[in-house]
C-alpha positions in Angstrom: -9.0 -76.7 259.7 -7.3 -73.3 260.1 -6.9 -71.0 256.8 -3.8 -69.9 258.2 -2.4 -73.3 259.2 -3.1 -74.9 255.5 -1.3 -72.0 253.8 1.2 -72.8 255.6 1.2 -76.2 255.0 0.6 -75.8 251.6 4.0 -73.4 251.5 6.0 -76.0 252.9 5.4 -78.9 250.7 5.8 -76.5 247.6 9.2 -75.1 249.3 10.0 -79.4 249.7 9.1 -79.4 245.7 11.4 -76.5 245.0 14.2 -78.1 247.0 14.9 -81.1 245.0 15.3 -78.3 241.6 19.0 -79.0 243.0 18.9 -82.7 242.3 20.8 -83.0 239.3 18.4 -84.8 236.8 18.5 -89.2 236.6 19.4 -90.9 233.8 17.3 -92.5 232.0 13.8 -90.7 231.3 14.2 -87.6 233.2 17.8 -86.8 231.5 16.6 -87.8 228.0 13.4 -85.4 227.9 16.2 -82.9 229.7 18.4 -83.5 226.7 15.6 -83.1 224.4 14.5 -80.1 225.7 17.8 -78.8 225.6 19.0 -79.7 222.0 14.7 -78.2 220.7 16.1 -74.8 222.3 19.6 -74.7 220.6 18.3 -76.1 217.2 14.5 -74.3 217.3 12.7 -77.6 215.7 9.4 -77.2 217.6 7.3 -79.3 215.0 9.8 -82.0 214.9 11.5 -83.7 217.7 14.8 -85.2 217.4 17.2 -87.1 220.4 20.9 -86.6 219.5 20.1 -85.3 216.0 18.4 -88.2 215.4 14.5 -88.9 214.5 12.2 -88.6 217.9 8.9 -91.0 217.8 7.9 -91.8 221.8 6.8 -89.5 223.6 4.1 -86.5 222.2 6.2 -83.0 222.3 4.3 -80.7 225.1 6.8 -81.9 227.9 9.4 -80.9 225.5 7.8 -77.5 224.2 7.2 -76.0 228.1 10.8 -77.5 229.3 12.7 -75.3 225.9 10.8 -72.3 227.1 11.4 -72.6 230.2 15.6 -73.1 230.0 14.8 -69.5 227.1 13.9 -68.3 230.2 16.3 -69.6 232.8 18.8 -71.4 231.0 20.0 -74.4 230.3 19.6 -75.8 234.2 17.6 -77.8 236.6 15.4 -75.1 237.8 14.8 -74.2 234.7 13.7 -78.1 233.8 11.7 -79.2 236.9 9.8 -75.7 237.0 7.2 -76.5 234.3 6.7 -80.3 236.3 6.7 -78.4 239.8 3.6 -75.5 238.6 1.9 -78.6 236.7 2.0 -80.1 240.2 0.3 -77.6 242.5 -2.0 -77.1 239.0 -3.2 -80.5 239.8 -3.6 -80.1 243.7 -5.7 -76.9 243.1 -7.5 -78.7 240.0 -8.3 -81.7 242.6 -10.0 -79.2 245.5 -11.9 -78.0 243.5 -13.4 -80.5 241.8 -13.7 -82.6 245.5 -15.7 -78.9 246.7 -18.3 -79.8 243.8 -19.2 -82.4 245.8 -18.3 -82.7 249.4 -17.2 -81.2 252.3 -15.0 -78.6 252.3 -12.8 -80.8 254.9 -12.9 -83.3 252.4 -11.5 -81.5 249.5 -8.6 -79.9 251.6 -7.9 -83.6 253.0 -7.9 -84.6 248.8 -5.5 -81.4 247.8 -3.4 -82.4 251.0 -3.2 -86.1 250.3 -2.1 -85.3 247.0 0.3 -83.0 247.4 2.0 -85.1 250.1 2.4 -88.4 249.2 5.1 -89.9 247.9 4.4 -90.2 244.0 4.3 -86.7 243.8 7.1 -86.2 245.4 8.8 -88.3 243.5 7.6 -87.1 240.3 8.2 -83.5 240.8 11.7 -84.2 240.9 12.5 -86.9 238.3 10.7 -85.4 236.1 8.2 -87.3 233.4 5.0 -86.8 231.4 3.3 -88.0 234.2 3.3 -85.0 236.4 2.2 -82.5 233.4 -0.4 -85.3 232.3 -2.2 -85.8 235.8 -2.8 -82.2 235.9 -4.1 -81.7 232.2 -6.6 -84.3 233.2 -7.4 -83.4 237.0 -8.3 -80.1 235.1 -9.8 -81.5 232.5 -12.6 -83.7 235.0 -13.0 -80.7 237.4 -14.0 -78.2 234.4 -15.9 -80.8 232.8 -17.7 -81.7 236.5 -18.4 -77.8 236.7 -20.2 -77.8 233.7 -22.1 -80.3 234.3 -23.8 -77.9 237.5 -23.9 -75.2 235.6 -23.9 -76.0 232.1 -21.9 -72.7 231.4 -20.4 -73.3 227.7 -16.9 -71.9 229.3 -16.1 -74.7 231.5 -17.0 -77.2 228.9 -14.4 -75.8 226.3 -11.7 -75.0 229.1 -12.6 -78.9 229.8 -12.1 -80.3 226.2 -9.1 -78.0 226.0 -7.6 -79.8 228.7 -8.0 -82.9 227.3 -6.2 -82.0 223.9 -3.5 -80.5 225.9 -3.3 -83.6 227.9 -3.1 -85.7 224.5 -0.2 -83.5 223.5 1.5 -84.4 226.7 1.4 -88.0 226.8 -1.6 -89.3 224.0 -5.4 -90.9 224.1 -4.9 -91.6 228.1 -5.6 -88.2 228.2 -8.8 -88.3 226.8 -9.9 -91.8 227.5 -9.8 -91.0 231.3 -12.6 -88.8 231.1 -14.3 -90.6 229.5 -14.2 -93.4 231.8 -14.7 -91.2 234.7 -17.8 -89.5 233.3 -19.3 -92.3 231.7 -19.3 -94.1 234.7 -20.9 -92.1 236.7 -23.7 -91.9 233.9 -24.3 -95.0 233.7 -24.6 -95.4 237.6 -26.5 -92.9 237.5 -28.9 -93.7 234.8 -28.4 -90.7 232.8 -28.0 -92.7 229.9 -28.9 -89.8 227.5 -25.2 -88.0 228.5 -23.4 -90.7 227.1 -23.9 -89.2 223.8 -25.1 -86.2 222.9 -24.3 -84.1 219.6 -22.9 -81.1 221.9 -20.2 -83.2 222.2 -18.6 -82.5 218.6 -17.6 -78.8 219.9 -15.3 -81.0 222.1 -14.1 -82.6 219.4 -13.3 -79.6 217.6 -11.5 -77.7 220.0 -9.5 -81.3 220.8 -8.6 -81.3 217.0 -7.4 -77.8 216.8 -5.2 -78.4 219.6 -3.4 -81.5 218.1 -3.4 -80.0 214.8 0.4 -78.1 215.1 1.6 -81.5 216.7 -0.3 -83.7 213.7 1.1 -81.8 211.2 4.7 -82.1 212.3 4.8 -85.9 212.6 2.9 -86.6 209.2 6.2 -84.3 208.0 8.4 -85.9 210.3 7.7 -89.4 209.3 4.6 -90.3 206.8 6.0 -88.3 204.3 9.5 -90.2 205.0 8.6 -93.9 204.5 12.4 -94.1 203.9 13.0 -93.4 207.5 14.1 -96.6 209.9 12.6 -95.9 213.2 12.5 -98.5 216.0 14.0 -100.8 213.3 11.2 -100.1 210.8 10.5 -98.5 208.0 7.1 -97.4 206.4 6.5 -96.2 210.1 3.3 -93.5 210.1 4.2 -91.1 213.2 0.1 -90.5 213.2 -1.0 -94.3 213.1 1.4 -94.6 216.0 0.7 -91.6 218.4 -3.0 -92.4 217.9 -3.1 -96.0 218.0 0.3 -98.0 218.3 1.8 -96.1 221.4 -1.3 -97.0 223.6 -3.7 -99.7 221.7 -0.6 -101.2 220.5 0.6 -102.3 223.9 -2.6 -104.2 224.2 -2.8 -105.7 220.8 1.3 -106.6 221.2 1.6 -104.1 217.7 4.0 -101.8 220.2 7.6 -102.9 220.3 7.5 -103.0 224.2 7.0 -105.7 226.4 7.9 -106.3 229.6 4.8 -109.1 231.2 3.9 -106.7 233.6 1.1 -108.7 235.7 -2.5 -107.4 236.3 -1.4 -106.2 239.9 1.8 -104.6 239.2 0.3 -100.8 239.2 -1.3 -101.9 242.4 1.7 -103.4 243.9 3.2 -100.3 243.4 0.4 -97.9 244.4 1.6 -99.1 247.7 4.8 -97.1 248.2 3.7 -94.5 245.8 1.0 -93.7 247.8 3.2 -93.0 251.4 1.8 -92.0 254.3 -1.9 -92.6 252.8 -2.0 -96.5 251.8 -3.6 -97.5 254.1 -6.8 -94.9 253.7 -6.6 -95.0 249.7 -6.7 -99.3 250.5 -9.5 -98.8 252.9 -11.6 -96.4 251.2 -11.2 -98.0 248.2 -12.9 -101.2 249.5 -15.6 -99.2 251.0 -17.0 -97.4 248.0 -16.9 -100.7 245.9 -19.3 -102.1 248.8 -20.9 -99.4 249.0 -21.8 -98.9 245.1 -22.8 -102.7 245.4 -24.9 -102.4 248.8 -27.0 -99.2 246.7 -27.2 -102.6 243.7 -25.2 -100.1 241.5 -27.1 -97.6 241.6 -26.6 -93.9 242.7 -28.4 -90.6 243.9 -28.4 -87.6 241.7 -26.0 -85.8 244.2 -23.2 -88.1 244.2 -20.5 -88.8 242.2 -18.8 -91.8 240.9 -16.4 -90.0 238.7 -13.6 -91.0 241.2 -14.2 -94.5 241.8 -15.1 -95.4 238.3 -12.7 -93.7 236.7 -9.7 -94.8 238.9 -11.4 -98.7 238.4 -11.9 -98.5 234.7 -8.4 -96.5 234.1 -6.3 -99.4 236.3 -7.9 -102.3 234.3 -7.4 -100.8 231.0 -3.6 -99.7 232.2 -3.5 -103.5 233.7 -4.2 -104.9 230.7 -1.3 -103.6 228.9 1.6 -105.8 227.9 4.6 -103.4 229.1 3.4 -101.3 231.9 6.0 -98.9 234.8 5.2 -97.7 238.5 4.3 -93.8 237.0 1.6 -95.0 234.4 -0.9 -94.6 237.1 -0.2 -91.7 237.8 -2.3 -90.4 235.6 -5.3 -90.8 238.5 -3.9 -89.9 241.4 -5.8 -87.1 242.2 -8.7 -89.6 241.9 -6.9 -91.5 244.4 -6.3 -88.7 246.4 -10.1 -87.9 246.5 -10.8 -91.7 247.5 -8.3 -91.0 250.2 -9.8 -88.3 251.6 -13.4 -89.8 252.1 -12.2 -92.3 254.2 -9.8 -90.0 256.5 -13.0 -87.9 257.1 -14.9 -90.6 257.8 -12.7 -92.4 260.3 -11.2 -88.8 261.8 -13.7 -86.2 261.4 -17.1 -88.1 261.4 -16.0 -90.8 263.5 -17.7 -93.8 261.7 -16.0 -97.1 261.1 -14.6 -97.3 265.0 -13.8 -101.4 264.2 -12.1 -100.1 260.5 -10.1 -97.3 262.3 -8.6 -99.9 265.2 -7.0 -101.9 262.8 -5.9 -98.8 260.9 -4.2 -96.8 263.6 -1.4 -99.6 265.2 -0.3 -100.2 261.2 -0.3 -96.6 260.2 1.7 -96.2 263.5 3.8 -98.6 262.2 4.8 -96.6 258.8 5.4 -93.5 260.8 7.8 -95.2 262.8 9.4 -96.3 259.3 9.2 -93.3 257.8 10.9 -91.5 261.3 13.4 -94.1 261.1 14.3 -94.6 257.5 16.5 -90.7 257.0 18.5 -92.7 260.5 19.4 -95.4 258.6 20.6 -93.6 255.6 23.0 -91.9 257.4 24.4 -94.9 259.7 24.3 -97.4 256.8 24.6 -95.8 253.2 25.8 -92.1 253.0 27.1 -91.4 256.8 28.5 -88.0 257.4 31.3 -86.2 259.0 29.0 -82.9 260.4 26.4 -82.8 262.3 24.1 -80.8 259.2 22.7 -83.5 258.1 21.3 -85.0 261.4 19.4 -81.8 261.5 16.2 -82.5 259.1 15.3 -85.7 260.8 16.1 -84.1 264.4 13.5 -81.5 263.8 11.4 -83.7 262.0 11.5 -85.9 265.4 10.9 -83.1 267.4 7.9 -81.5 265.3 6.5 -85.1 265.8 6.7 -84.9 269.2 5.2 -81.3 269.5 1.6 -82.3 267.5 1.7 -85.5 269.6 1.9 -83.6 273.1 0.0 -80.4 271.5 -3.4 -80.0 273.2 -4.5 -78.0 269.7 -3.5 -80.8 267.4 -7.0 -82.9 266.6 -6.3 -85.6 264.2 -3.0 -86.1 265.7 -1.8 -89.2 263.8 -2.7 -87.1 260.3 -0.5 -84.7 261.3 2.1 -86.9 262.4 2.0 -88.8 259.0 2.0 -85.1 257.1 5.2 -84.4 259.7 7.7 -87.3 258.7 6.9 -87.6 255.0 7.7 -84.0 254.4 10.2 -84.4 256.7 11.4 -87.4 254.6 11.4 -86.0 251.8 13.4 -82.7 252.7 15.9 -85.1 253.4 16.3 -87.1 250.5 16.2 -84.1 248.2 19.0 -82.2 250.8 21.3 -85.1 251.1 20.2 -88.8 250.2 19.8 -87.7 246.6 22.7 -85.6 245.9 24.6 -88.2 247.4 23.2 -90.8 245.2 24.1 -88.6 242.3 27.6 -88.7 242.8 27.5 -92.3 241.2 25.8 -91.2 237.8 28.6 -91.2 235.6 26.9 -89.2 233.0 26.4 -85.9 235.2 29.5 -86.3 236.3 31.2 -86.0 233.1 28.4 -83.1 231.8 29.6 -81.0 234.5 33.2 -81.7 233.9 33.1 -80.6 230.2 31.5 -77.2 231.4 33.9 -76.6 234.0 37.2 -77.4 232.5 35.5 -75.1 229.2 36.2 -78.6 227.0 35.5 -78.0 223.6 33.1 -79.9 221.5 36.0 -81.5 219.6 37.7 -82.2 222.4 35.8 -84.9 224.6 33.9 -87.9 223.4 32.3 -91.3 224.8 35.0 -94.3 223.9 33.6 -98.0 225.0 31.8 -95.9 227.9 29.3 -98.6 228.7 25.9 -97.4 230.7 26.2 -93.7 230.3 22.4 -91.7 230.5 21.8 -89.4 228.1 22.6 -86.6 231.5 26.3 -86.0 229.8 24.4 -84.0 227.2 22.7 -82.0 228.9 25.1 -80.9 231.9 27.4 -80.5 228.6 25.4 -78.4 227.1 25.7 -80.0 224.1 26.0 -84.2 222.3 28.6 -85.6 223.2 30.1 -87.8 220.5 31.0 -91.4 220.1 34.5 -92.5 218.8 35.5 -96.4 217.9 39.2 -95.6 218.0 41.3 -93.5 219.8 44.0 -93.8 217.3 43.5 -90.6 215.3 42.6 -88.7 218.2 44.9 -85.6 219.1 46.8 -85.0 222.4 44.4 -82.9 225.0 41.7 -85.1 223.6 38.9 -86.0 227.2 37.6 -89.6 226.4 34.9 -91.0 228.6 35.4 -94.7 229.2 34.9 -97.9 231.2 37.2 -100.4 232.4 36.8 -102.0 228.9 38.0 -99.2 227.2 40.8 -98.3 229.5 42.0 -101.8 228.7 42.0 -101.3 225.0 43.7 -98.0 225.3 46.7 -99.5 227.0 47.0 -102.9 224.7 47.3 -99.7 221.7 49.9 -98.1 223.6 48.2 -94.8 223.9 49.6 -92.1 226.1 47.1 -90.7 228.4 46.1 -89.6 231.9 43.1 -90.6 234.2 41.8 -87.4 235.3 39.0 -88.6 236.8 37.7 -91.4 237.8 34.3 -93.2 239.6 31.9 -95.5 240.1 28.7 -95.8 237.8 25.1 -96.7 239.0 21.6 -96.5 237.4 20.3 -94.1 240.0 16.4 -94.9 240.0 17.1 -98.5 240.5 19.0 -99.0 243.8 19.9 -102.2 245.2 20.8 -103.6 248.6 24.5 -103.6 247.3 24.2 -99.9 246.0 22.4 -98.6 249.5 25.0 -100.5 251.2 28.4 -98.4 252.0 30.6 -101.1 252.4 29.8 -103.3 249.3 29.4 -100.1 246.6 32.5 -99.4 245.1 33.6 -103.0 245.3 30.4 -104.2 243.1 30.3 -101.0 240.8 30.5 -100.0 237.6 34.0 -97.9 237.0 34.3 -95.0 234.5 37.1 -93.2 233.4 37.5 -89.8 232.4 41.0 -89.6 230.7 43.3 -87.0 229.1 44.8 -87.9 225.3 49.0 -87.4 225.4 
């Protein structure tokens, strides 16, 4: 591989991150924590989160902390939002080569930081943003500091290790230290160095992981356990420590967490699938082969290799499997372990050419999801969100014809890699250019937040009336919380309301004067149906709002 050709590449899927910063933000998580953020700035509670003025126990505060710097910064925006998620990001991919350098290839590690920068998780989750993104890195860092000390037993990469963690666990809780620990202690054990499993040395970890949760600690013991009073998630007596230390991860095991949705065993696997676009297939594969490989060696390994990937991705998927409410972005947390997995096993099929009855079976179906993914930004803009101009054809033109130019290229080696690295960037730049601003048109809630900062609507002046389904994205593109009203009897004339059919219908049966405005149709953006995707059936099966105008 080329220096200059994996800048390059490197450039162009961090210019594809930076592209969707114009996606308007989708309701539910992303434009919660973007609310969040937002209302932390304007009131300066640091120490103690609140959502809409109201008491905050979920999610730990660092995603909150970096975002409220960031809009001091840039404002109150999307840039400003997706920026900390998007340098987390290419954190991560750097964290992830050079870990994979400590112990292969340097083919190998650039195939790991590629894969991981370019599938489609990572995509996704640099644009709808989560704790997930900010989290993955904190612990990618966190295993390749830790892995360095471990060669050279400086002290420096052991603390900047142990930091990482605590950071990690202010990010999104004990995941960030437990996988680690599986990943290391795995590899211990395989490895029969039985005396690292606990060694007194590790208290200084412990320390420096204390002092970094102490601001956070000390803000929910005065947030909630000195408030027993308080009613959160319907009860009271509720310990913000017992529950960002236990309840909010044990406590979807032992059924103590108020979440449940009977996720199966296989559903982070299940979903693995698509979130792991164009590189399924070689995660699949090489997955399989270092299980039988670890169990052809009778579970043993040499002193030069390394099961922190493999053990730690196994060990963190059971215990994540196990849980009682589970989503798609809770494995996340390991893709760069993925990544890594990924990696072996396109360097052994491509590069070192082993495997020849593993690779044709590989190549027809990988052929077939680059023919999906060519195909897919065609059928957006026939079937769902067809266009008037010729623009938007462009991305998957070029993407077609960049295909076409590494497949007929005499210097392209590794041609159907580059092929797959061709149409999911290419992909991608189109749904952040056009599929997803499109798609945003039908969140009500954005809608509305921009419309109360364009028409300069004062605070007193617009609230949410019967509004049904609206994200928590009309308070941040307001700049502000948008109130709720049960009547619209006292309200006076210039008055915005924010309604649904429902509403509309109560406001005529009262006889109130008013005027629609505005006027749309509401999805949940990050779960599209058939019906949604579907142009002709949209509107008709929609969710109407109404943005109306007191008399």
């Amino acid at each position: 591989m080329q220096t200059k050709n994996i800048v390059f590449l490197f450039i162009v899927i961090a210019a594809v991150y930076f592209c969707a910063v114009g996606v308007d933000v989708m309701d539910a998580d992303a434009s919660q924590y973007a609310a969040m953020s937002r209302e932390m700035k304007a009131s300066g509670s640091y120490l103690h989160v609140y959502e809409q003025g109201k008491d905050y126990l979920d999610k730990p505060p660092f995603l909150f902390w970096i975002s409220s710097l960031s809009m001091k910064i840039f404002g109150e925006n999307n840039f400003a939002f997706k920026l900390p998620s998007i340098l987390f990001a290419l954190l991560s991919i750097f964290a992830t080569w050079r870990f994979t350098k400590l112990f292969y290839d340097q083919t190998v590690a650039l195939l790991a930081a590629i894969v991981l920068a370019s599938c489609q998780a990572v995509f996704l989750i640099t644009n709808d943003v989560r704790t997930d993104t900010i989290l993955m890195s904190w612990v990618m860092i966190a295993i390749w500091q830790l892995a360095e000390w471990l060669q050279s037993k400086k002290i420096t990469h052991f603390i900047a290790g142990s930091a990482a963690i605590g950071f990690g666990m202010v990010t999104k809780g004990p995941i960030a230290l437990f996988v680690p620990i599986f990943a290391f202690g795995s590899h211990f054990i395989v490895q029969r160095k039985f005396s690292y499993l606990f060694k007194p040395f590790y208290l200084v970890a412990l320390v420096v992981i204390a002092l970094i949760l102490l601001p956070m600690s000390i803000g929910l013991y005065q947030q909630f356990d000195l408030h027993p009073e308080k009613t959160v998630n319907g009860l009271q007596n509720v310990s913000g420590l017992k529950f960002f230390y236990w309840t909010q991860s044990f406590g979807r095991i032992t059924g103590e967490n108020v979440w449940n949705n009977h996720a199966p065993f296989s559903f982070l696997f299940e979903n693995l699938l698509w979130g792991m676009l164009p590189w399924t297939l070689f995660f699949v594969s090489g997955l399989l082969d270092d299980i039988i490989q670890f169990i052809r060696k009778r579970f043993v390994i040499s002193q030069k290799e390394e099961f922190i990937t493999t053990g730690g991705f196994i060990i963190t998927y059971c215990s994540l499997g196990i849980s009682k409410y589970q989503l798609p972005h809770y494995i996340y947390v390991v893709l760069p372990l993925i990544a890594i997995i990924s990696a072996k096993m396109i360097y052994k099929l491509f590069w070192q050419q082993q495997l020849k009855w593993l690779k044709s079976i590989l190549i027809p179906v990988q052929v077939f999801v680059a023919i999906v993914l060519c195909v897919a930004p065609v059928l957006i803009l026939l079937y769902a969100f067809p266009s008037q101009s010729v623009l938007p054809w462009l991305i998957p033109v070029i993407t077609i014809a960049s295909v076409l130019f590494l497949l007929f290229s005499k210097g392209t080696k590794q041609k159907l890699i580059a092929v797959s690295l061709a149409l999911i960037i290419g992909l991608n730049l189109f749904l952040s250019l056009w599929f997803y601003p499109n798609v945003l048109q039908y969140q009500a809630g954005s809608v509305a937040g921009r419309f109360i900062t364009e028409k300069q609507v004062p605070a007193d002046k617009f609230y949410l009336y019967k509004e049904g389904d609206i994200g928590e994205s009309i308070h941040f593109y307001s700049k502000r919380i948008v109130k709720k009203v049960d009547s619209a009897q006292a309200l006076l004339p210039g008055t915005y309301l924010l309604t649904s059919e429902e509403g509309l219908g109560e406001l005529r049966k009262q006889n109130n004067s008013f005027e629609i405005e505005k006027q749309g149709v509401n999805y949940h953006v990050t779960l599209l149906t058939k019906t949604f995707l579907n142009k002709n059936s949209r509107n008709v099966n929609g969710k109407k709002y109404f943005i109306v105008k007191m008399n």
